[in-house]
Each structure stands twice: as C-alpha cells, then as structure tokens.
C-alpha positions as CSV (number, residue, x, y, z in Angstrom):
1,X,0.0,0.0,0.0
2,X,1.3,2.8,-1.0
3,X,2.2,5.4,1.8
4,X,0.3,8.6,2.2
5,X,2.3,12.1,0.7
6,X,2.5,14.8,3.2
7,X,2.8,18.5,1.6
8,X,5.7,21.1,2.8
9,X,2.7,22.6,4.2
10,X,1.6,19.7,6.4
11,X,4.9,19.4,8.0
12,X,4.9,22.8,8.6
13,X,1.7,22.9,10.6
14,X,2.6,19.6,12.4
15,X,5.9,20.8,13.3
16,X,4.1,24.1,14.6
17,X,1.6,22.5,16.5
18,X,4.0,20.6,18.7
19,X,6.6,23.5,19.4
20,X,3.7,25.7,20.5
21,X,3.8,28.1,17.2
22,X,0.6,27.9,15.9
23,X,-0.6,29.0,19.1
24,X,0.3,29.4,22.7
25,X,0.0,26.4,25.2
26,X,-2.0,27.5,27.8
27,X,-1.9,24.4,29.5
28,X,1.3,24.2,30.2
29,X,4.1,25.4,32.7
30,X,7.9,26.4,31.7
31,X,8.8,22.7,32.6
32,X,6.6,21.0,30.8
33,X,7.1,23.4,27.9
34,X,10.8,22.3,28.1
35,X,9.8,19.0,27.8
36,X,7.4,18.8,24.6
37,X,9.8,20.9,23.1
38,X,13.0,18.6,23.9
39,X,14.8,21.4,25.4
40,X,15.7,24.5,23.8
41,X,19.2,25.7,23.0
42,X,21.1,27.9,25.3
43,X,24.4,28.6,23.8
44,X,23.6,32.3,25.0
45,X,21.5,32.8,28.6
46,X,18.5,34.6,27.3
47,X,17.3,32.5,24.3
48,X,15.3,30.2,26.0
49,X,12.8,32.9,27.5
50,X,12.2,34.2,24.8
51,X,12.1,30.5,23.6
52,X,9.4,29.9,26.1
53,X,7.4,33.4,26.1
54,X,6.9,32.9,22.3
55,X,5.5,29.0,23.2
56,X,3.4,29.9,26.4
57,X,0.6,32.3,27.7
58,X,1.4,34.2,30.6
59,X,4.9,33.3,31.1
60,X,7.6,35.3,32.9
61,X,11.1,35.0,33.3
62,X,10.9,34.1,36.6
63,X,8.9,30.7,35.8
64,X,12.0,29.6,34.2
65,X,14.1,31.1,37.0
66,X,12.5,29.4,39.5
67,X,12.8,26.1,38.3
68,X,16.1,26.5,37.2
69,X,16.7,27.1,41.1
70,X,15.1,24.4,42.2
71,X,16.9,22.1,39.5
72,X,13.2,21.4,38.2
73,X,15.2,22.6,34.8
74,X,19.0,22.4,33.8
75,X,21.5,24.1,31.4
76,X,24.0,21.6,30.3
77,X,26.4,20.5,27.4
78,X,23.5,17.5,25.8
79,X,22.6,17.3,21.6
80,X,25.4,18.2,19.2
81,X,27.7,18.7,22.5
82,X,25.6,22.1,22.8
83,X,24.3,24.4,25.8
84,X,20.5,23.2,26.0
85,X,17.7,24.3,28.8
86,X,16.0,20.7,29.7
87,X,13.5,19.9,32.0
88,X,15.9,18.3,34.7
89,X,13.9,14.5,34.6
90,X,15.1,14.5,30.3
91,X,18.7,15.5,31.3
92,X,20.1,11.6,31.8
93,X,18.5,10.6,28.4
94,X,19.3,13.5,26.1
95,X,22.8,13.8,28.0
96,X,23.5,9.7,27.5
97,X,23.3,9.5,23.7
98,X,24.6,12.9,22.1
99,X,26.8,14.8,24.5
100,X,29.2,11.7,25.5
101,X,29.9,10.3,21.6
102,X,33.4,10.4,21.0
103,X,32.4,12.2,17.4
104,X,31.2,15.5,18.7
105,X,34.9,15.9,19.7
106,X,36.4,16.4,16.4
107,X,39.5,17.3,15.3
108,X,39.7,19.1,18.6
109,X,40.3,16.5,20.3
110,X,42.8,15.0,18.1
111,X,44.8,12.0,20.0
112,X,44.1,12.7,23.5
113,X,43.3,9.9,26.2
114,X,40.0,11.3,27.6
115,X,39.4,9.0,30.3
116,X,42.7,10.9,32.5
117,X,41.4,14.2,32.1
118,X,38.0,13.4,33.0
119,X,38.8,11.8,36.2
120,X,41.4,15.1,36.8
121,X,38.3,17.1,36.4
122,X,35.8,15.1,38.7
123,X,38.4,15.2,41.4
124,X,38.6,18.9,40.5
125,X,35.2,19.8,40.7
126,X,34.6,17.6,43.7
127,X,37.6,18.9,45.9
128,X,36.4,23.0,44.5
129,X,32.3,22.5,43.7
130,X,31.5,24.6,41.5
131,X,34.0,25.8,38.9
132,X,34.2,28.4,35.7
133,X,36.2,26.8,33.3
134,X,38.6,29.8,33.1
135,X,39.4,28.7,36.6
136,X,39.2,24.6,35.5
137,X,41.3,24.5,32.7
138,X,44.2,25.9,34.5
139,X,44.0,23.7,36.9
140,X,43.9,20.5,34.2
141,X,47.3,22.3,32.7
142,X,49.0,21.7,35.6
143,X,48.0,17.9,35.1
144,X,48.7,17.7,31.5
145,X,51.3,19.9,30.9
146,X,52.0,19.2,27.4
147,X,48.0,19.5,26.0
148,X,46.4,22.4,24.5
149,X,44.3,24.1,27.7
150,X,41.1,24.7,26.0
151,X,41.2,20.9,24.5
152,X,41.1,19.4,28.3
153,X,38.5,21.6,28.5
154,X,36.7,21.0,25.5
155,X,36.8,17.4,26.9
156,X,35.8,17.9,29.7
157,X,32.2,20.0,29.3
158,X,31.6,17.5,26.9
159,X,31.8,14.1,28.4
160,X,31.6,14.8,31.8
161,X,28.0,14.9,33.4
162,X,27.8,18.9,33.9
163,X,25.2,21.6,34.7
164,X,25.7,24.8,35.0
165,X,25.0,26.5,38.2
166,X,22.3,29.7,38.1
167,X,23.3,32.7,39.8
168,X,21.5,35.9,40.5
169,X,22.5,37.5,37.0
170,X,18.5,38.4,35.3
171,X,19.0,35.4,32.8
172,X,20.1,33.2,35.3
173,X,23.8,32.8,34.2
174,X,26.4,35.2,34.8
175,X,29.4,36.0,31.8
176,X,31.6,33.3,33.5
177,X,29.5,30.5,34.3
178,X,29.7,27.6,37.1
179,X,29.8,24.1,36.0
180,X,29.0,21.4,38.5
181,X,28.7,17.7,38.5
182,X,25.4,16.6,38.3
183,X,23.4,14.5,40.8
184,X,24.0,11.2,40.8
185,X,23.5,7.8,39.3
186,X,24.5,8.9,36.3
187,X,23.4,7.6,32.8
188,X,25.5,4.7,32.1
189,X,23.8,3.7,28.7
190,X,21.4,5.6,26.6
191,X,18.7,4.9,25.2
192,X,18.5,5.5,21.6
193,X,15.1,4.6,20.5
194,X,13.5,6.6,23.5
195,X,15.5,10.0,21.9
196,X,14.4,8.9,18.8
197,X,10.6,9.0,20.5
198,X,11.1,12.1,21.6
199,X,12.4,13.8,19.2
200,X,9.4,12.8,16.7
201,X,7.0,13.7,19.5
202,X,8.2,17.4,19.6
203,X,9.6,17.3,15.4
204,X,8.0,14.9,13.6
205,X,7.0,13.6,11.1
206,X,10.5,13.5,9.7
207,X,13.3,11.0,8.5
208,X,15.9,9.2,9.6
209,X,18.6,12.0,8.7
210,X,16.6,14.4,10.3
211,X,16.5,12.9,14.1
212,X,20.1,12.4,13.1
213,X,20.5,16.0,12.6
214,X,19.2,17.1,15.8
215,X,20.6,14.3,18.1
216,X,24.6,14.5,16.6
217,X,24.1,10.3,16.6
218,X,24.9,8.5,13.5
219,X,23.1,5.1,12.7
220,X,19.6,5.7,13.6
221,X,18.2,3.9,10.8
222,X,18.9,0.6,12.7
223,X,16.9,2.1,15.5
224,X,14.1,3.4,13.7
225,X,13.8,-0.2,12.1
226,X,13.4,-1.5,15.4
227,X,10.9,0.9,16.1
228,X,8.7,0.5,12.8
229,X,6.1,-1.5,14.2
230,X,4.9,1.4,16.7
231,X,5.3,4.0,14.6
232,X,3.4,5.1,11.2
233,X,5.4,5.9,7.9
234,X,4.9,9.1,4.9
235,X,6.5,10.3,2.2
236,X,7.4,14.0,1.3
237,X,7.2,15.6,-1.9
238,X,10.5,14.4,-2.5
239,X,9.9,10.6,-1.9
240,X,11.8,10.5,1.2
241,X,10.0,8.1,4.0
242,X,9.1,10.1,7.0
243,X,8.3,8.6,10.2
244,X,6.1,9.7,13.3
245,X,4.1,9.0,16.5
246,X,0.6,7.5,15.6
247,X,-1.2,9.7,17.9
248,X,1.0,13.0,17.2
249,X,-0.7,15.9,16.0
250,X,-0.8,16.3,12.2
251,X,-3.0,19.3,11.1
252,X,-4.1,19.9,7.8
253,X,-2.3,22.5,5.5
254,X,-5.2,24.9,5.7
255,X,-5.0,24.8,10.0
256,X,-4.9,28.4,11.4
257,X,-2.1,29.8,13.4
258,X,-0.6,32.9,14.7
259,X,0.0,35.3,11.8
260,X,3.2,37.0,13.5
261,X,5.7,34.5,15.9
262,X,9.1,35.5,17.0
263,X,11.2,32.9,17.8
264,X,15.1,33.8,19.5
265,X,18.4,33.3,18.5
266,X,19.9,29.8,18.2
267,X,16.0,28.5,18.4
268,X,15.5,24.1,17.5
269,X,12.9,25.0,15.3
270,X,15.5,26.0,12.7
271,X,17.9,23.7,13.3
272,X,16.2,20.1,14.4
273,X,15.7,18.6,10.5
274,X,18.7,18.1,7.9
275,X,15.7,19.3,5.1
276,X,14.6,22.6,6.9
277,X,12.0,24.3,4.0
278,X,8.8,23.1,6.0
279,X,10.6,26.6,8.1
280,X,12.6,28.1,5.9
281,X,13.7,28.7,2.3
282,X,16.6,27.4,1.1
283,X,17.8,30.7,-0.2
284,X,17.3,32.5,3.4
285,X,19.0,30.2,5.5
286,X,22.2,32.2,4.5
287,X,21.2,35.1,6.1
288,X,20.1,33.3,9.2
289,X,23.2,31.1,10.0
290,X,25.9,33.4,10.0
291,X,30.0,32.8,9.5
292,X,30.8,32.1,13.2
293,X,28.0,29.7,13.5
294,X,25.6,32.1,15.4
295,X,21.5,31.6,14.6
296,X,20.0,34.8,14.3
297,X,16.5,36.0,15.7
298,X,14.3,35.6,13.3
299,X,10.2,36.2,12.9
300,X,7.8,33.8,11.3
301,X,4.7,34.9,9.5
302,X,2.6,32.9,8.2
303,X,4.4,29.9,10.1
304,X,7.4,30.6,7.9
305,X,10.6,32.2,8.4
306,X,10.4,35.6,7.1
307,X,13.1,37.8,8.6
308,X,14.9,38.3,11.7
309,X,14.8,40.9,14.7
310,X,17.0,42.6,16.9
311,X,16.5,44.4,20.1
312,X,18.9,47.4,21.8
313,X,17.9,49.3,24.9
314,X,18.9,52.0,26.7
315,X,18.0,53.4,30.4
316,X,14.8,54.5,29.3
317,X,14.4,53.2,25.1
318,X,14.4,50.1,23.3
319,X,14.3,49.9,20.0
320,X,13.8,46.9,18.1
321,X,14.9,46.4,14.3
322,X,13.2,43.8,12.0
323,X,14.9,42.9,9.1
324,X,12.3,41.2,6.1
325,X,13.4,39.2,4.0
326,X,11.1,40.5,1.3
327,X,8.0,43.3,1.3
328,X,5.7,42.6,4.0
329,X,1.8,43.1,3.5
330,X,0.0,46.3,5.6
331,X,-1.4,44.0,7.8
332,X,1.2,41.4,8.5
333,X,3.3,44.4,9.2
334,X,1.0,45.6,11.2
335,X,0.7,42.3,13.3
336,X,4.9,42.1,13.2
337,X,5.5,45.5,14.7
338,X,2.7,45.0,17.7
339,X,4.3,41.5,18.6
340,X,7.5,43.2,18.3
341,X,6.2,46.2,21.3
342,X,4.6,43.3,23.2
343,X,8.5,41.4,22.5
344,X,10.2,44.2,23.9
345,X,8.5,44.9,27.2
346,X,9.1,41.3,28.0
347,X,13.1,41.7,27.7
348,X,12.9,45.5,28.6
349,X,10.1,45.9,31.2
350,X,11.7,49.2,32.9
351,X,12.4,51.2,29.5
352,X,9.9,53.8,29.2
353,X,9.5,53.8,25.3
354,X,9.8,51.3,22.3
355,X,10.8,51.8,19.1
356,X,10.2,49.3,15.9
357,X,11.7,50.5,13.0
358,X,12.1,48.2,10.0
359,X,15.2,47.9,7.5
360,X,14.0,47.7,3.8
361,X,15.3,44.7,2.0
C-alpha cells in the first residue's frame, strides 16, 4: 500500500503544532514546555525565555528562574555537544546518547586519552564544587602539561556529566559560568530509540537524517527499524519516508495559526531537520546562520521564516529592528510590529518607550 504524501505545508503545521507556534499552550508550565519541546538551545542565557514566552501564555522570566533554582530545569552541554535548557527529569536521556559520543569531539580532540582528564576534572570539581572553566582548565594544565588548555577543557564540558550552576545574574547565568557535576547515578547507557521517541513527539514527522541532525548520533536507521512496528510511515514531496508517533498531531495545511511569531536566537525549530523548507527557504537560511555559526532571531509569518529581529535598549528606550526578507503586507506588518512592542516589554520591562523600526530589503 502505497504510503500517504504529506505537503511542505503539512509538515509545517505539524511541526508548529507541537513547538507551540501555531498557538500558545495554555496548558502548560515552563517545565513541561521544556519537555514537549526537547529542550531549547542555550548557547547564549537569554534565548530560552524568549524560547518559552513565544510557546506559552502568561509566562515570565521568573517561571524559568524558578525552576532552574530548584533544579526542576537544567543548562548543560547535551545534543550536538551544545548548551541546552531541559526539563531536569530529560537530562540523563538527552545527556547519555549525544553529548558523550566520541564524534562530537572532532578534530579538537585529536589524540588525546579522555578518560585521564575526565577523572582530573571530577576530582577537580569535587575537591572545588562549583567551577568556571577559566578557573578549570588551569588547573587540568598543571595535570597535562603538554596538551592544549582549551582541548582538556573542551573534553571535559563534553563528556563529563555537567550543569551549569544559576546565579542571581537576570538570565540566570552570569558571563563566567559555574559548572557542576550533576546529581547522581548517572546515565551509564542511553537509550537511543527513546530519543528517537522524543524527538518525533516534539519534530516529527521526519526522517531518519533528520533525528540524526538534531541528536549528533549516527546510525539511527537501525533504531528506527526497530521501532517501525509502533510507529506510522509518509512520504514527502521528494519521496523521502518520513516517520512519526501514531497519535502525534498532524494538522491539515489549511489549519490556522498565529499570523506574526518570534522565535530567539539559536532557536530548534530552525535547526532540528537536515531538510529545513517546512521553516525556511533554502535561499534564506544564508542570512540566518551566520559565519561564526551564530542563529540569528528571526520572525515567522505565516508559520514561515520571514526575517529576523534585533533588540537594543537603553535606560529609558528600546528599540527593536526587524529585518524582512522581502516586502511585508500592511497587515502582516501591522501584526509584526505590535508582537515586536509586546517582545520588547518582556526583555525591557523598565524602559519607558519602544521603538520598531524596519530595514527595507
């Protein structure tokens, strides 16, 4: 039987639906948020807020601050050996797979022993608590002499089983973060077909190469083979077989959504499929991803990505500066530059006037 095609549109609306973009949960805490979405990348502190304030009604920074407190939520080194927010109960399984393969180290890690420098740095970090790694790596010189500082410490944020300590700074993380070893047992093995779960539940449908994308794990398709039975199978316009949860939400192409969303810097929803046009063009991903790897800000409309924002403030202004990709109707425009004043008073609540200007393309 011959498997049913889904449209560029359709995987657009499904994707949507489960990262909270066509519209807000409102049944849903910053937590839980954290976990239909599989995390949300945190290479910079800020990001997930906005990440979150986008997804959710009502929220404030302090609902993620809170429960990054009370370790209800971490920041740690998990998919693609990148800075994620997680909902702290996901942190064993998206830490086990991703962040400890050998792979993500690269070239940077060229011949080095691991297994010496991560048990320098436990004994480090358990003798000190604690630790920046401007005050770690140091430390790990003094062990290994003859290797390149930032490699041992490369190493070490990588494999070792870190979180990063909150401090009082407004985003939660100061310039010079803490790293600290996280509560024990830690994840021995991983569990590959449960990432694989999860990452359809907040992604799918999508392919193999895709959850392979997002996780930094290579052979997947034996996984997902073992997996087949539970799950239901596609095809995209391309012919590619696309694979999802039976009971995951799959709109049709015509479902409404929010005309305007913003979405922050470094945000998943850009970055989570190897074929990203169900988000973005092809020919704009350029001026998204730019030469030192950064994600810019960007702004859907119509559930597509359609330019990208910026936000300065002073004392008493803000002023935030949308870039379009292309001409922009009245009324979208319209709907852009009010989610961009309701955008900056969540970042910039004490500034007594906002600006939105727009930059012709």
């Amino acid at each position: 039987m011959a498997q049913r095609v889904l449209t560029r549109r359709e995987l657009n609306r499904a994707t949507l639906a489960r990262q909270g973009l066509l519209s807000r949960w409102d049944d849903a805490d910053a937590v839980e948020a954290l976990r239909r979405v599989a995390g949300l990348q945190a290479q910079e502190p800020r990001p997930p807020f906005v990440g979150l304030w986008t997804r959710l009604e009502g929220f404030t920074p302090e609902d993620l601050l809170s429960a990054l407190r009370d370790r209800r939520a971490v920041r740690a080194t998990l998919m693609r050996g990148t800075l994620h927010t997680v909902a702290a109960e996901d942190w064993p399984l998206f830490f086990g797979p991703p962040a400890r393969t050998r792979n993500v180290l690269g070239a940077r890690s060229r011949d080095l022993d691991p297994e010496p420098v991560l048990v320098a740095a436990e004994s480090l970090l358990r003798e000190h608590g604690p630790m920046s790694f401007n005050a770690l790596r140091p430390l790990l010189s003094e062990r290994f002499p003859d290797e390149d500082h930032r490699v041992l410490g490369y190493v070490s944020r990588i494999l070792l089983p870190l979180v990063m300590e909150p401090t009082g700074d407004r985003w939660g993380y100061g310039r010079d973060p803490l790293f600290g070893l996280a509560p024990e047992p830690w994840p021995a093995t991983s569990d590959h077909a449960e990432v694989v779960r999860r990452y359809l539940a907040a992604f799918g449908p999508a392919t193999v190469d895709d959850a392979q994308t997002w996780s930094g794990l290579q052979g997947l398709r034996a996984v997902v083979e073992e997996l087949r039975d539970e799950l239901v199978t596609f095809t995209d316009e391309d012919g590619r077989e696309l694979f999802d949860l039976p009971d995951a939400p799959r709109p049709p192409a015509d479902a409404p959504g929010r005309e305007v969303v913003v979405l922050p810097d470094f945000d998943n929803l850009l970055l989570a499929h190897k074929d990203r046009r169900r988000v973005i063009a092809d020919d704009h991903r350029p001026l998204v991803a730019t030469k030192n790897l950064r994600i810019k800000a960007t702004f859907l409309l119509d559930g597509v990505v359609a330019g990208t924002w910026s936000i300065k403030a002073t004392k008493t202004k803000a002023t935030v500066t949308l870039e379009p990709f292309g001409k922009v109707k009245k009324a979208a425009r319209t709907a852009l530059e009010e989610e961009a004043q309701r955008l900056a008073a969540f970042l910039e609540p004490d500034v007594k006037s906002v600006n939105v200007t727009s930059v012709s393309p």
